[in-house]
N, C-alpha and C positions, 0 to 999 in steps of 0.2 A: 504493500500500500504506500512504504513511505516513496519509495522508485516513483511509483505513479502518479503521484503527488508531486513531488521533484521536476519531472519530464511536463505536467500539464502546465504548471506554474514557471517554467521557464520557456515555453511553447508562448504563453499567451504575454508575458512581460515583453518578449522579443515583437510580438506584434504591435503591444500598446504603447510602450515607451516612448518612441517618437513621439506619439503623441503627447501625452503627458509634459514632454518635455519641450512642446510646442515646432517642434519641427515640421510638420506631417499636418493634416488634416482627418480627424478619423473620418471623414467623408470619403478618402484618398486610400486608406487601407483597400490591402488585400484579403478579403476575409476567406477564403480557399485555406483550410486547414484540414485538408479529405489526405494527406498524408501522412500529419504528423498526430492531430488525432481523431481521424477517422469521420470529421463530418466538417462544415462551415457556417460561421455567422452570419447573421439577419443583418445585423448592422450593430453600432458600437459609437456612442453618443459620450462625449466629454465635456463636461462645462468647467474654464478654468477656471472662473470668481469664487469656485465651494468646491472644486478637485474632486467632484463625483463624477461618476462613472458608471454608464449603464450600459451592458452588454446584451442585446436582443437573439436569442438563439431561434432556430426553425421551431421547435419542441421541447417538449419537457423532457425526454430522453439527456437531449444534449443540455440543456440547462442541469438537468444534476450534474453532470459531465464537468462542468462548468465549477458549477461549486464544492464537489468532492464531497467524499463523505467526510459527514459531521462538519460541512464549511471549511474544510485544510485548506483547498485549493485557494479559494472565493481570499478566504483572511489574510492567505500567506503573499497572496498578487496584491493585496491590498497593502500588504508592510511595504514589502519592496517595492510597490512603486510612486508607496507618499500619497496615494488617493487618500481622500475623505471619507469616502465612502465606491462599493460596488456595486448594483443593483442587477441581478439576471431576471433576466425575464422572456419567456417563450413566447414566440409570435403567435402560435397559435390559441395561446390565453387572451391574445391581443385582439384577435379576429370577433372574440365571443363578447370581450370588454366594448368594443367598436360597434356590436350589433346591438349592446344592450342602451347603447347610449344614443343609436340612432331611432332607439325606442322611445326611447325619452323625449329628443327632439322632435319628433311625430309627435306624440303627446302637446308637448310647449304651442307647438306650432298650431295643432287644431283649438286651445284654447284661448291663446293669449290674445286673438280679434273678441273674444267678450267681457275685456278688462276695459275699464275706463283709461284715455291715456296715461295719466299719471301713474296708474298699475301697469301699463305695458316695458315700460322704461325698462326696468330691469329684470323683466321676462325676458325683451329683445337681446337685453346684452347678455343671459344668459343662450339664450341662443345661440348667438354669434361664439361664445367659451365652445360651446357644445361643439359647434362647427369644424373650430379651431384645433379642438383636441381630437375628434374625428379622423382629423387631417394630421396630426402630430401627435399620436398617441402616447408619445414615448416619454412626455415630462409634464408634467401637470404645472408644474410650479414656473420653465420658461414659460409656458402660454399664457398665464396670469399675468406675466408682465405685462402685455398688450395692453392689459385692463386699471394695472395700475393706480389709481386715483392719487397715491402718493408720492408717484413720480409725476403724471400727467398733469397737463394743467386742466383745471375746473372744465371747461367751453371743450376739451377734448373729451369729455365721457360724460353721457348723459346720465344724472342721476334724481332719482327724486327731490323732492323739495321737502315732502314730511314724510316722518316713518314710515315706510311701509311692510314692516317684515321684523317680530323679534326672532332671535337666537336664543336659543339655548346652551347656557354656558356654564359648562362644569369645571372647566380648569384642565380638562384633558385635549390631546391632541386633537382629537376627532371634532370634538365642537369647536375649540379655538381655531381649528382649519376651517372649518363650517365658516365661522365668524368672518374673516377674513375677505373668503371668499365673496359673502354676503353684500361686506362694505364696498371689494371689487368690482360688483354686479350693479350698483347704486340702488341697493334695496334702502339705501340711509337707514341702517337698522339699530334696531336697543338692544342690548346683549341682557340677558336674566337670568338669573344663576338662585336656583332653590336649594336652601341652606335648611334641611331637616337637622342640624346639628351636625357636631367637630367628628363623630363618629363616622358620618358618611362623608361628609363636606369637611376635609383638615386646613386646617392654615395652611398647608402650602399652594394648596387647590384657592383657597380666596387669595390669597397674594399672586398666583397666576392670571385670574380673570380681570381681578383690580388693573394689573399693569398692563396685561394685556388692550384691553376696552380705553386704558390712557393714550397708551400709544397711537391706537388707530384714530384717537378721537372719536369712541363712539358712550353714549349715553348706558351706563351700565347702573340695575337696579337688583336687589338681593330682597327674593321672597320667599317669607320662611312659611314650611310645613311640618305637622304633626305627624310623626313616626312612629312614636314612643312604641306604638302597638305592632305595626312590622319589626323594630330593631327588636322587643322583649321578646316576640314570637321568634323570631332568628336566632338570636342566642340561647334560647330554650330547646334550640334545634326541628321545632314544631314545622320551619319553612326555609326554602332557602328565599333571599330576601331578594336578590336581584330582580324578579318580572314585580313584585307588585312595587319594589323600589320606583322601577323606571316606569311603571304605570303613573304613580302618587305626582310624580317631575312631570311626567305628560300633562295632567292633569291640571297642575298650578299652573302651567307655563301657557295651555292653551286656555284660561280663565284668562290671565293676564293679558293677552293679544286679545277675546275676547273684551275688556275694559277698556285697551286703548283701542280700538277697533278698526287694526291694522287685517289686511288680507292675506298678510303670509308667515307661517311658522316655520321655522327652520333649525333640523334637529343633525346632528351629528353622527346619525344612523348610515353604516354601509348596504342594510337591505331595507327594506325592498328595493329591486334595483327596476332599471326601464322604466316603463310607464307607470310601475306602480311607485315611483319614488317620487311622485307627487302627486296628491291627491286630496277632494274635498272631505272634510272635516267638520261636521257642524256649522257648516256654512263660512270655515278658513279655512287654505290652502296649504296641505300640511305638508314639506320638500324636507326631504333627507339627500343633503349634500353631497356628500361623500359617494349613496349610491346613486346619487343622477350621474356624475363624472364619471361612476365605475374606478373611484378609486381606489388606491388600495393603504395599509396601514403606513407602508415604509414613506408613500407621498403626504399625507397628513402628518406623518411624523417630519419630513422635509418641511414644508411650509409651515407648521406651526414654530422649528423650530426657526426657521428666520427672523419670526418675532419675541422670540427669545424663553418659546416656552416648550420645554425637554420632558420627553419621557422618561418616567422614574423607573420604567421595567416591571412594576408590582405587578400583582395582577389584583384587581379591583380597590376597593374603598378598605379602609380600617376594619368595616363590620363584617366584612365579607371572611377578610383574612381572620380575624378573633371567629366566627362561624368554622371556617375550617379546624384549624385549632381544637373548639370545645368538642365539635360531631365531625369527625374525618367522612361517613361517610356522606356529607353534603357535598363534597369534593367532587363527586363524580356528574354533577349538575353544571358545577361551572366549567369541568372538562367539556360536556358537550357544547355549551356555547359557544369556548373554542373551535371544537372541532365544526360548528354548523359555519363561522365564518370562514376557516381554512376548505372548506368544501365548495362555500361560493367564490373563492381566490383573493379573499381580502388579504388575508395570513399569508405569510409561505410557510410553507410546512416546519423549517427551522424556527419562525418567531412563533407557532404554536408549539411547539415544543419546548421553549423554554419558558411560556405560558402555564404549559402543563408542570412542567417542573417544578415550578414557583407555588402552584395547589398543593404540591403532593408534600 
């Protein structure tokens, strides 16, 4: 193994180096490696500003290929050649991410002629993202540029004039990507972050949202709800806490937009994905971010972390992990959650597993 490892990770340095080291264009690579190991790349994308690296292979055969077992290969190309980061990824997960999102825009597109203008604004510019990423499937976080609002000037992106859209903001990647996104999109949105107590919601989760919602300059507002009866029924082991948890949040969050009596909620959810990742609601429009773009963990961990907010690795809240803990076997509940987003390709099979690890 250690041979094979050795030979893939000097194979693929000799290809990418150049690049890296600005010589080359990986546009310019030869990606013909049916010699040395046995198949060829899709294509091999560098951005030098963050020294990531995303290697597109045909399949998922060649992509393990790629990252070797247990990540040797993926990690050891990643020392030596000074990236930030490596990202594989099989085109043909790309083909199904592209079909799901053309679903999506079908969706966007038969609705958003029965918004009043002011609500079409950033249906349209969600569109156009949509379009965009369609076309450049390979980086979520370049395409966002285009949209900018904090490079752009004002007259170059059209965005609402009053709220039209809260967030949902927990302090984790997924919503803080959400977020972002939102303000990109000119939903001019309010970020809302439901604080049932330190148990589920910790200080470093509110000092995340806080700075976060500063920076972007967006109006952030903190609404607390009554748990008491989920967290004692959890830790009694009676339930595992996660769905009515994330019920309870729904629940506040869409009272809340009901009150301000904005048209869009927007949640941080990878599924439902295509056209079911936006949909009416009690008469609001409920978008799950993440699975309208079809994106995946490692890109909401990319763009969130631009704004300076990192994944700690845990796997869930304070109460979750004190639940595993008291009753081991609750464990196998938050295993499959895992395992339902690694099946729809949010995960890769390595960040669920060390997901699972982190339960066990």
């Amino acid at each position: 193994m250690k041979r094979e490892v050795e030979e893939s990770v000097s194979v693929l340095k000799k290809l990418l180096k150049p690049v890296v080291d600005g010589e080359i264009s990986a546009d310019d690579l030869n990606l013909d490696l049916w010699n040395e190991l046995g198949f060829s790349l899709e294509k091999v994308i560098f951005n030098p500003e963050t020294r990531d690296i995303t290697i597109v292979t045909p399949d998922r055969p060649e992509k393990s290929a790629v990252i070797g077992k247990g990540g040797w290969v993926v990690g050891r190309l990643r020392e030596e050649l000074g990236a930030n980061s490596i990202h594989v990824e099989a085109y043909s997960d790309m083909l199904i991410k592209r079909y799901r999102m053309e679903l999506a825009l079908e969706k966007l597109k038969n609705i958003t002629p029965d918004f009043n203008p002011e609500d079409r604004i950033p249906l349209k510019n969600l569109q156009n993202l949509l379009e965009k990423r369609i076309e450049n499937i390979y980086g979520l976080d370049s395409t966002l540029n285009d949209f900018n609002p904090l490079k752009l000037q004002s007259e170059e992106l059209d965005e609402a004039r009053d709220h039209r859209a809260v967030v949902a903001l927990s302090g984790g990647v997924d919503s803080s990507a959400s977020l972002v996104i939102a303000k990109f999109m000119g939903f001019n949105p309010v970020a809302v972050t439901v604080n049932p107590g330190d148990i589920v919601l910790p200080r470093y989760f509110q000092k995340s949202v806080e700075n976060l919602s500063e920076s972007l300059e967006v109006p952030h507002e903190y609404v607390a709800a009554d748990m008491k009866a989920v967290v004692d029924d959890a830790l009694e082991g009676k339930i595992h806490p996660c769905g009515k948890c994330s019920g309870t949040i729904e629940n506040e969050v869409m009272a809340y937009a009901n009150k301000m009596k904005v048209p869009f909620v927007i949640f941080g959810d990878f599924l439902s994905t295509g056209s079911q990742s936006i949909l009416l609601k009690d008469g609001i429009w409920r978008i799950n971010m993440p699975a309208m773009l079809s994106a995946t963990k490692g890109e909401t961990k990319d763009l969130a972390g631009r704004f300076g907010i990192e994944s700690r690795g845990a796997y869930g809240c304070p109460l979750i992990n004190e639940v595993h803990k008291r009753h081991p076997h609750m464990r196998r509940f938050s295993i499959q959650r895992v395992l339902r987003e690694t099946r729809a390709g949010v995960l890769e099979p390595g960040e669920a597993l060390s997901l699972i690890m982190r339960t066990l």
